[in-house]
C-alpha positions as a printed NumPy array, in Angstrom:
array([[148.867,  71.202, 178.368],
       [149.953,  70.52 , 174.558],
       [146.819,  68.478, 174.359],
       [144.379,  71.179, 175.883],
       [145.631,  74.287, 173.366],
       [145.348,  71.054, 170.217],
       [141.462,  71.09 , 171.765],
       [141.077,  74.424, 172.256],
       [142.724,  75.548, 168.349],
       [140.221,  72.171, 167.594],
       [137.577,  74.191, 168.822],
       [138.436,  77.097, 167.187],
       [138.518,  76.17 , 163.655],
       [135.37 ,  74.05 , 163.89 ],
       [133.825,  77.432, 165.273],
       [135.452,  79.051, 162.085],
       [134.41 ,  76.461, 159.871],
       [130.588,  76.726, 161.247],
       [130.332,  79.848, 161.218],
       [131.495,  80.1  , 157.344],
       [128.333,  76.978, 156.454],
       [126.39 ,  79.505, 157.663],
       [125.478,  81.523, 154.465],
       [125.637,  78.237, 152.426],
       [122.542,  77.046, 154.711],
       [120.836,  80.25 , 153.85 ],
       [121.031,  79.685, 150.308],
       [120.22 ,  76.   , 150.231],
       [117.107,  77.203, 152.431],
       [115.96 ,  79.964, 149.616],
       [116.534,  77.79 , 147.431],
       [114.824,  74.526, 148.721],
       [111.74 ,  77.457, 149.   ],
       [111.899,  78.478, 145.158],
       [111.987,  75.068, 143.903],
       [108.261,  73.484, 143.028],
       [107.035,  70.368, 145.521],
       [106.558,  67.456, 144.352],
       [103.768,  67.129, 141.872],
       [103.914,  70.68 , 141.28 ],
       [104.659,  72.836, 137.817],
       [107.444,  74.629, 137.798],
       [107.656,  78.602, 137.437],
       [108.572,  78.27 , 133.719],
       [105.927,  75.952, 133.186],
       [103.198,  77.518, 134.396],
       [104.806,  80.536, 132.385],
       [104.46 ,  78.836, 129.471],
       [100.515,  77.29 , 129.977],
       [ 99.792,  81.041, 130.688],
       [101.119,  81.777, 127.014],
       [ 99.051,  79.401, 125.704],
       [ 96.127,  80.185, 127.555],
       [ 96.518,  83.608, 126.129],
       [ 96.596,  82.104, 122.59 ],
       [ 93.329,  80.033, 123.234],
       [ 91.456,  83.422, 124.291],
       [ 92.34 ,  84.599, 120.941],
       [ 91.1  ,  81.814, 119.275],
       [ 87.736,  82.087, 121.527],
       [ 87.386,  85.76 , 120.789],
       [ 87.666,  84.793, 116.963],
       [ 85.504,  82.078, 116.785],
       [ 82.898,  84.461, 118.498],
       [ 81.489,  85.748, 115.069],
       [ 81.389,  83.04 , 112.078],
       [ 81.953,  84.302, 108.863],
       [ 79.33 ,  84.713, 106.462],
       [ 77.948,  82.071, 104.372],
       [ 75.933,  84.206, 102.396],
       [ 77.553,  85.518,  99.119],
       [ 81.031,  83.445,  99.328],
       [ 83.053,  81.772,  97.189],
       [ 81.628,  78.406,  99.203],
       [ 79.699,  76.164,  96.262],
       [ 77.749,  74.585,  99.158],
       [ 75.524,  77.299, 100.278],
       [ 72.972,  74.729, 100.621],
       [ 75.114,  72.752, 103.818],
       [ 75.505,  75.993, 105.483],
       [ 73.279,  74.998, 108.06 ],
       [ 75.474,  72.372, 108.576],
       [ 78.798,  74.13 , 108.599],
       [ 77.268,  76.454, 111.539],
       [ 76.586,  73.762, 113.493],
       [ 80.535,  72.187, 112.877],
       [ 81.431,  75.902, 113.668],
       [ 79.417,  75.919, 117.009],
       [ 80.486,  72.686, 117.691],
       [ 84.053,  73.425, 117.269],
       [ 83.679,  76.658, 119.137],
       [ 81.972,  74.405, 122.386],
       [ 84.893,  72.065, 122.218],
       [ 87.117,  75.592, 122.474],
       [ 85.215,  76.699, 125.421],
       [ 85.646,  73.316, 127.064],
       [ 89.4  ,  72.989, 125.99 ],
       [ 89.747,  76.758, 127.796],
       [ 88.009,  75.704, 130.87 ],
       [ 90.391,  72.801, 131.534],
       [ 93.415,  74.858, 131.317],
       [ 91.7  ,  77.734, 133.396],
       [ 90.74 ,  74.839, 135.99 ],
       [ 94.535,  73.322, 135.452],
       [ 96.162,  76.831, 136.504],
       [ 93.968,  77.362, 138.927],
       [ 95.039,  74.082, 140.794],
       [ 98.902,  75.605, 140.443],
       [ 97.76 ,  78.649, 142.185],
       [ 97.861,  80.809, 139.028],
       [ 95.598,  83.357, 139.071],
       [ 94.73 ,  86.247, 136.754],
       [ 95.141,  89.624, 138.14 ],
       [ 92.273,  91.989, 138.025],
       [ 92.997,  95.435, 135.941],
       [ 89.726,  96.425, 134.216],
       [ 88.928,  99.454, 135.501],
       [ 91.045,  99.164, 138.008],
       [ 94.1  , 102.371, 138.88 ],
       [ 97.278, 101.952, 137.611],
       [ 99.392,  99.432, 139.301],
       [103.033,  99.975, 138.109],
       [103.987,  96.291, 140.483],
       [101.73 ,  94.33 , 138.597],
       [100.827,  96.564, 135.339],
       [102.518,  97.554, 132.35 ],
       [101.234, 100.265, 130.161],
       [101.525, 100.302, 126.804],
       [ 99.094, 102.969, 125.944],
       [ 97.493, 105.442, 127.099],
       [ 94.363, 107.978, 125.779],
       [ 92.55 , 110.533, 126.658],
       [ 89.174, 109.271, 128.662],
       [ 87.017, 112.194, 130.278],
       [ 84.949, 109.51 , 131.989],
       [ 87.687, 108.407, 133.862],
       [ 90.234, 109.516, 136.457],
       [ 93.835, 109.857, 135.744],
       [ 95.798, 106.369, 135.424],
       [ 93.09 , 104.163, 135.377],
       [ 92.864, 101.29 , 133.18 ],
       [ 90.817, 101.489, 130.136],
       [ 91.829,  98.1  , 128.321],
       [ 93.596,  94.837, 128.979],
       [ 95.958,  94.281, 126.373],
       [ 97.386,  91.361, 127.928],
       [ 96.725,  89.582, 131.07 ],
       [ 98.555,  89.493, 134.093],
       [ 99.283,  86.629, 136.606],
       [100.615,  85.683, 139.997],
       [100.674,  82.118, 141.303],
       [100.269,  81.925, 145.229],
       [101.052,  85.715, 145.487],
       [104.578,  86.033, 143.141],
       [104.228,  87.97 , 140.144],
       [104.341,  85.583, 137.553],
       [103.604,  88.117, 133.995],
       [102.462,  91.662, 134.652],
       [ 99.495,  92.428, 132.491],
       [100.044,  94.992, 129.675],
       [ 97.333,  97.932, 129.859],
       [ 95.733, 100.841, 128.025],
       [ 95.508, 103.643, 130.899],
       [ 93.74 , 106.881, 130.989],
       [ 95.53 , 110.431, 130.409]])
C-alpha cells in the first residue's frame, strides 16, 4: 500500500512538474520562431543594410545633376569632357553598387513599403509633416521622407511621410 501512494504522490509531482515546463516550451517555441535560419540576416542586420541603403539613395539622388564646369575655380576647363565622363562613370558604378544591395534585401525578404500617394497608414507610416494639398483627399501621402520596410510581412522601419491636411 506504502508503495502504491509513493507511485501515486510520484505521479503527482511529475504531473506538477509538467505542467509548470509548459510555459518554458512556449517561450523556447517563440523564440526558436524569432531567431534567423541558418544562412539568414538577422533583424538588426537587415536593419542596418536598410540604413545604408537609404544613404546610397542619397548619394544617387546627388550625383543626378553634376556640377558645373563652366565658370569654376577648376584650371582644367579643357578636361571637362573628361571629368563628365569619370562623373558618369562613377555615378554607373553607384547605380550598380545600389542594385546589389536592393537585389541582397530582396533575397532576405525585405521589401520597401509602398506610400506615394497612398492614404495614411498610421501601422506602417509615420508623419512628420503635413500641408495643405487641394488636389488631394485628407491624409494622403504627398512625400516620402523616408522609406519604410517589412521583411516577410514584420514591420521592420515605418516610413516617415509628408501627408495632406
Amino acid at each position: 500500500r506504502r508503495t502504491a501512494e509513493a507511485i501515486s504522490q510520484w505521479g503527482e509531482t511529475l504531473a506538477r512538474f509538467e505542467s509548470g515546463l509548459q510555459p518554458l516550451r512556449e517561450t523556447v517555441a517563440q523564440l526558436t520562431a524569432v531567431q534567423p535560419k541558418s544562412g539568414e540576416l538577422s533583424r538588426a542586420h537587415c536593419l542596418m543594410l536598410v540604413e545604408l541603403l537609404d544613404r546610397l539613395h542619397r548619394l544617387v539622388r546627388a550625383f543626378a545633376s553634376p556640377p558645373a564646369t563652366e565658370n569654376s575655380w577648376w584650371p582644367f576647363r579643357r578636361t571637362a569632357a573628361a571629368w563628365r565622363q569619370g562623373w558618369t562613370a562613377q555615378q554607373q558604378a553607384l547605380d550598380i553598387l545600389v542594385g546589389h544591395f536592393e537585389a541582397l534585401l530582396l533575397k532576405e525578404g525585405v521589401t520597401r513599403i509602398a506610400t506615394a500617394g497612398q492614404p495614411f497608414d498610421p501601422l506602417t507610416m509615420m508623419a512628420v509633416a503635413a500641408a495643405p494639398d487641394a488636389t488631394r483627399p485628407a491624409n494622403s501621402v504627398i512625400e516620402e521622407i523616408a522609406a519604410g520596410y517589412c521583411r516577410r510581412g514584420e514591420l521592420l522601419r515605418v516610413a516617415q511621410v509628408k501627408v495632406s491636411r
